[in-house]
C-alpha positions, 0 to 999 in steps of 0.5 A, spaced: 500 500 500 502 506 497 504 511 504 501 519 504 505 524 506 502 530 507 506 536 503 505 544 503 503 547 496 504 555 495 501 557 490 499 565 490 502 567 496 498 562 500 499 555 503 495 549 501 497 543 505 496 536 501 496 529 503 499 525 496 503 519 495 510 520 494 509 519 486 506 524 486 509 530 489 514 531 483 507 533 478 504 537 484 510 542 486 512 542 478 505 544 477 506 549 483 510 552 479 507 553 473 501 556 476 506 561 480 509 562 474 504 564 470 501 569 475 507 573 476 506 573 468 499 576 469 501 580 474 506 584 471 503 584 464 495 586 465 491 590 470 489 585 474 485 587 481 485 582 485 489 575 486 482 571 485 482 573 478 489 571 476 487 565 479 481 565 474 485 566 468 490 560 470 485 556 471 483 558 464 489 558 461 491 551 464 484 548 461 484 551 455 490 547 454 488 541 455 482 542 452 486 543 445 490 538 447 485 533 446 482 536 440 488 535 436 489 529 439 482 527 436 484 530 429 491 526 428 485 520 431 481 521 425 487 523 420 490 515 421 483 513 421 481 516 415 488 513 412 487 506 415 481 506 411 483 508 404 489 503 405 483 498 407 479 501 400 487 499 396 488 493 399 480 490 398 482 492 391 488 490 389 485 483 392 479 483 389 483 485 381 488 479 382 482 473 384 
């Protein structure tokens, strides 16, 4: 059975204990990271009034990410499949000229 340590997570200036497995703990302070980050970016970079809407656009940001990752991952499926199928087309056809 996997052991839960329990971690501290700063993440805008606040402090969010956690309890994780230790395989865990790399991602959730690399993603700490990333949302620290990418706040300091907004900040510096937008007029922003206040910390929650920072965090509304980096949770945005980070969604819209992954959303758009998974709709490019749909395209390449669709595109294979779409040439998977015309290899099937040339296939039965070779197959159906040499019988």
């Amino acid at each position: 059975m996997d052991k839960v340590q329990r971690i501290k997570v700063n993440i805008g200036d606040r402090v969010y204990p956690m309890s994780v497995h230790p395989e865990e703990e790399q991602g959730i302070r690399e993603a700490a990271k990333d949302i620290n980050e990418l706040i300091l970016h907004y900040e510096q970079n937008f007029a922003v009034r206040d910390k929650q809407d920072v965090m509304a656009m980096c949770a945005l940001h980070f969604a819209s990410k992954i959303r758009q990752e998974s709709i490019n991952d749909n395209r390449g499926s669709v595109a294979a499949l779409k040439h998977i199928n015309h290899l099937i087309a040339q296939m039965d056809e070779a197959l159906s000229e040499s019988s």
